[in-house]
C-alpha beads as a LAMMPS data file, in Angstrom:
LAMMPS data file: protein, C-alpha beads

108 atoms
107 bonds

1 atom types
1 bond types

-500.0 500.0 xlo xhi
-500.0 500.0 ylo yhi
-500.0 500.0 zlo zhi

Masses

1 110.0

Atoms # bond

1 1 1 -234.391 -82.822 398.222
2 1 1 -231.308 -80.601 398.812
3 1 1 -228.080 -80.092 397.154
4 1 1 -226.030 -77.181 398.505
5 1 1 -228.645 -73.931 398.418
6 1 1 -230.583 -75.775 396.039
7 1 1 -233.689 -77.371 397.029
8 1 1 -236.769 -78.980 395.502
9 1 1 -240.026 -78.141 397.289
10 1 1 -242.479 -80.854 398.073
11 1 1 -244.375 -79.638 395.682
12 1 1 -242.323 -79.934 392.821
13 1 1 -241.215 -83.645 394.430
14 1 1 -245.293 -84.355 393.494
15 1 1 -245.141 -82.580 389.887
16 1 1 -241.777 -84.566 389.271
17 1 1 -243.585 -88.212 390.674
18 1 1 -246.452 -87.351 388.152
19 1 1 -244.049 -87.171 385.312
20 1 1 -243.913 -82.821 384.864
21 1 1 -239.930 -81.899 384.920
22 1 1 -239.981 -78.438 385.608
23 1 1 -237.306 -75.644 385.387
24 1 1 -235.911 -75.424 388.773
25 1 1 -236.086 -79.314 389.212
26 1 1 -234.208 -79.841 386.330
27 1 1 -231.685 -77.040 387.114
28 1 1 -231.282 -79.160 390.285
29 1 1 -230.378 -82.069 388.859
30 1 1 -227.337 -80.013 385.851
31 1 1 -225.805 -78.497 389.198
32 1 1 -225.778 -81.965 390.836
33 1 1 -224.219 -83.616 387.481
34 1 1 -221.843 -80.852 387.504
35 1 1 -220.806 -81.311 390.884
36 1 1 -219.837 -85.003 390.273
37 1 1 -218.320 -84.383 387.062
38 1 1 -215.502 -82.165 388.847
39 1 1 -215.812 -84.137 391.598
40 1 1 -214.990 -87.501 389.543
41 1 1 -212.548 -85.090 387.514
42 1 1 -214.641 -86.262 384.299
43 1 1 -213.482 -83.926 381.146
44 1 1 -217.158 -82.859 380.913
45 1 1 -218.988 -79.874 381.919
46 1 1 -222.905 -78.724 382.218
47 1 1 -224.103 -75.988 381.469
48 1 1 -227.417 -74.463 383.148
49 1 1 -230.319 -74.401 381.777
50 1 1 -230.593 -70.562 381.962
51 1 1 -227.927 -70.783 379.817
52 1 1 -229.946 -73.258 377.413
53 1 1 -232.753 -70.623 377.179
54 1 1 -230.480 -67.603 376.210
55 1 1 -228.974 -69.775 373.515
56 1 1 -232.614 -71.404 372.482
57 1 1 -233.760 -67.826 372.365
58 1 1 -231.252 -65.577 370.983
59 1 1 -231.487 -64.173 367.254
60 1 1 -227.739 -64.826 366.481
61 1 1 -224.339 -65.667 368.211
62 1 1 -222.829 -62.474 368.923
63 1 1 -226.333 -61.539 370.640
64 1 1 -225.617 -64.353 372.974
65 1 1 -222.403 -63.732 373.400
66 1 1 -222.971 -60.681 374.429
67 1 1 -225.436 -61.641 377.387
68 1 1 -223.203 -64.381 378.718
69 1 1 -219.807 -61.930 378.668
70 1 1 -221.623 -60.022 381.128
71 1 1 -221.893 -62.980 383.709
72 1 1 -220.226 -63.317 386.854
73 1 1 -220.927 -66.689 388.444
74 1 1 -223.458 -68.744 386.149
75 1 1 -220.742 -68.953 383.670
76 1 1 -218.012 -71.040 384.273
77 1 1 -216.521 -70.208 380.704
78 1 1 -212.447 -71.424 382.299
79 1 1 -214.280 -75.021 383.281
80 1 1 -215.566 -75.401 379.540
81 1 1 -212.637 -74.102 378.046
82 1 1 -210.439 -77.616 380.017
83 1 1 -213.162 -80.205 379.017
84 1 1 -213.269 -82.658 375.798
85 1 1 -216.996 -82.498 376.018
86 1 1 -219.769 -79.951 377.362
87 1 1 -223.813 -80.185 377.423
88 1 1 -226.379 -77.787 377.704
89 1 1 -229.987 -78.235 377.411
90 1 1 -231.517 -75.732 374.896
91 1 1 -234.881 -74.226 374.712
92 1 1 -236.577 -74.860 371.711
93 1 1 -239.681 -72.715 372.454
94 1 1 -239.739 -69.455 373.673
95 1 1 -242.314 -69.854 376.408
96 1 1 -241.837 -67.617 380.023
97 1 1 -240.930 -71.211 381.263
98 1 1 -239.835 -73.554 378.587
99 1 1 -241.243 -76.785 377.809
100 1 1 -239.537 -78.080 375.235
101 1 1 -235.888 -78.667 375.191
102 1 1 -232.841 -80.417 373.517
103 1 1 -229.593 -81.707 375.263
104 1 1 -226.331 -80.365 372.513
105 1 1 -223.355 -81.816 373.108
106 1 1 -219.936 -79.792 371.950
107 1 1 -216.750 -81.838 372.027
108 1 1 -213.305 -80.717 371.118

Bonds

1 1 1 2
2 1 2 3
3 1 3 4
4 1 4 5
5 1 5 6
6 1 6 7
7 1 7 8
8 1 8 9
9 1 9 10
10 1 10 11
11 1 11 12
12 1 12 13
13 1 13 14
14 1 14 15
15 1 15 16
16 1 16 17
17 1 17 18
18 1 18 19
19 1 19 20
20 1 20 21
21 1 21 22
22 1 22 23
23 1 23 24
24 1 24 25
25 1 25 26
26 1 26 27
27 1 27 28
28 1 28 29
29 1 29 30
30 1 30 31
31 1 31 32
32 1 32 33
33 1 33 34
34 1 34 35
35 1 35 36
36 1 36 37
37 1 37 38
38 1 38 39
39 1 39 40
40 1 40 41
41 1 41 42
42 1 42 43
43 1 43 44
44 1 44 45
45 1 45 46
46 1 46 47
47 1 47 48
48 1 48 49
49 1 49 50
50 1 50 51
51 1 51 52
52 1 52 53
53 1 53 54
54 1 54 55
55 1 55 56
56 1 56 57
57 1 57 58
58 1 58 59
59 1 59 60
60 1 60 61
61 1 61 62
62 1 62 63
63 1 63 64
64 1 64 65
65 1 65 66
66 1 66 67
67 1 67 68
68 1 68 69
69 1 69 70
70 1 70 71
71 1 71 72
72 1 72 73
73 1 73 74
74 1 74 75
75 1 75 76
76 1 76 77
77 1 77 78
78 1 78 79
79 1 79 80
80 1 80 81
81 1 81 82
82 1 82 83
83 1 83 84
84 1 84 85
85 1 85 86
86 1 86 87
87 1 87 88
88 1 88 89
89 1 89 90
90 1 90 91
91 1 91 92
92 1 92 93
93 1 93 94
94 1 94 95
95 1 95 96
96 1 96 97
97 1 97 98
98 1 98 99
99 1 99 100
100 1 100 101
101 1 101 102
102 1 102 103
103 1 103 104
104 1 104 105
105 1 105 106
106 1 106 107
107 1 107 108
């Protein structure tokens, strides 16, 4: 599978048939809801799931905040800002490649 320069290896196309969602498969599938929400012009947004292990991880607000100020592209903090609703999967373990996760929703 392919979306833009994102692609899902064979491999990971097995793991994901056998019922193991990993990282990168499930960062596919954000960037692909993301696309269709601007796309569709939905009032929603994604975040990544990098994103979702910096906030699952950090010991307090302002420490995130400070890692995510310093972001270029992964952020789209504008695109947030405009919708009614935004979701980010969180970490809830702090493993080198997270297991465990939550899906927060913020609304305004």
């Amino acid at each position: 599978m392919q979306f833009d320069a994102w692609r899902i290896s064979v491999f990971e196309e097995e793991n994901l048939n056998k019922g193991t969602f990993t990282w990168s498969v499930m960062e596919f599938f954000l960037k692909l809801l993301g696309r269709i929400c601007r796309k569709m012009a939905l009032p929603l947004s994604i975040g990544s799931s990098h994103l979702g292990k910096k906030a699952g991880t950090a010991e307090s607000p302002s420490a995130l905040l400070r890692v995510v100020e310093k972001w270029k592209e992964a952020w789209r903090g504008d695109e947030v800002r405009e919708s009614k609703e935004f979701l980010l999967p969180v970490a809830v373990d702090d493993r080198k490649n997270p297991e465990d996760w939550i899906l927060v929703s913020v609304t305004s």
